[in-house]
N, C-alpha and C positions, 0 to 999 in steps of 0.2 A: 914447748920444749920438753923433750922425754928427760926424765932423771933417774940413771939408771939402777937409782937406791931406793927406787918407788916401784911398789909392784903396782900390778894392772889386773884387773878384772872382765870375765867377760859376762856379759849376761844375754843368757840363749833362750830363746822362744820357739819350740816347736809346735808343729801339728804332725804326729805319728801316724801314717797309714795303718801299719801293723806290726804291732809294738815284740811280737816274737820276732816277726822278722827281720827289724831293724835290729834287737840284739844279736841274732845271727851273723848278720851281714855286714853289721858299723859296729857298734859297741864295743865287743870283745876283742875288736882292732886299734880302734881309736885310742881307746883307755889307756895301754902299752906307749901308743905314740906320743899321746897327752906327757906321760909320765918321765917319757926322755928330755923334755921341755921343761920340768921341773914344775908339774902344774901339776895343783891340788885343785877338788871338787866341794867346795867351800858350800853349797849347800844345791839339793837337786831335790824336785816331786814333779807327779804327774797331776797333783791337785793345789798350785799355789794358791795363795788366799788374793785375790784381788779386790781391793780397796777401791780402786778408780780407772778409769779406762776400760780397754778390752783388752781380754785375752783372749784370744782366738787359738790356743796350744793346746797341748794333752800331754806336754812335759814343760820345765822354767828350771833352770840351772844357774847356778853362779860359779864360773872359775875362777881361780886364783893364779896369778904369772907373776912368774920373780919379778920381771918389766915387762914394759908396752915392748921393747925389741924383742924380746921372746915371745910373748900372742903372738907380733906378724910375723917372726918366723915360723910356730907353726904353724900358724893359717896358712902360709905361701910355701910350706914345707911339699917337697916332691913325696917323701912318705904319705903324708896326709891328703894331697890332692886328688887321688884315686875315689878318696873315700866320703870327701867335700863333696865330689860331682856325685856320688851315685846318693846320699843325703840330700843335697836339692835334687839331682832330677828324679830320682824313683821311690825314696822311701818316706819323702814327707809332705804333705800338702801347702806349708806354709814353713818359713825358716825368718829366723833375726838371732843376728847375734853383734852386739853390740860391747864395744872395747872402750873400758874407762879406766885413764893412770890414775892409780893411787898416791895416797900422799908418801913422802916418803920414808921409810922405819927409822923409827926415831929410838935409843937408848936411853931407859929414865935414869936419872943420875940419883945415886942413893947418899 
């Protein structure tokens, strides 16, 4: 059950074809759209430290969303969809991006 006093996170896994091109293309768009959603860029590199598993990217991001309603609204955002399809089909070889609700903001009592 979403609680809409908990934000949500997303954690994104790319593989970059060509990383000028993709800031050309996506980047410089996105980021405006991201920002109308009230999403912060809670931490991003093209060299994350992998402990375990694989990483198969050449970028790893973590967003921040007021809530889980606001992620699927952008994701499902008519703005953003343009810019979703041309991310999978042309400018990257592999994509995940995975939506986790956070707990929710709590106020410590002094």
């Amino acid at each position: 059950m979403t609680d809409e006093t908990a934000p949500a996170y997303a954690m994104v896994q790319i593989k970059i074809k060509n990383p000028a091109e993709f800031n050309e293309r996506y980047s410089q768009y996105v980021f405006p759209i991201l920002e109308q959603f009230g999403v912060q860029m809670v931490a991003g590199s093209p060299t994350p430290t992998t402990r375990e598993g694989d990483f198969d990217g050449n970028w790893a991001a973590i967003l921040r969303f007021p809530s889980m309603s606001a992620a699927q609204a952008w994701y499902d955002s008519a703005d953003y969809e343009p810019f979703k399809q041309l991310r999978i089909n042309e400018l990257t070889d592999s994509n995940s991006i995975v939506f986790l609700e956070g707990f929710p903001v709590t106020v410590p009592v002094s």
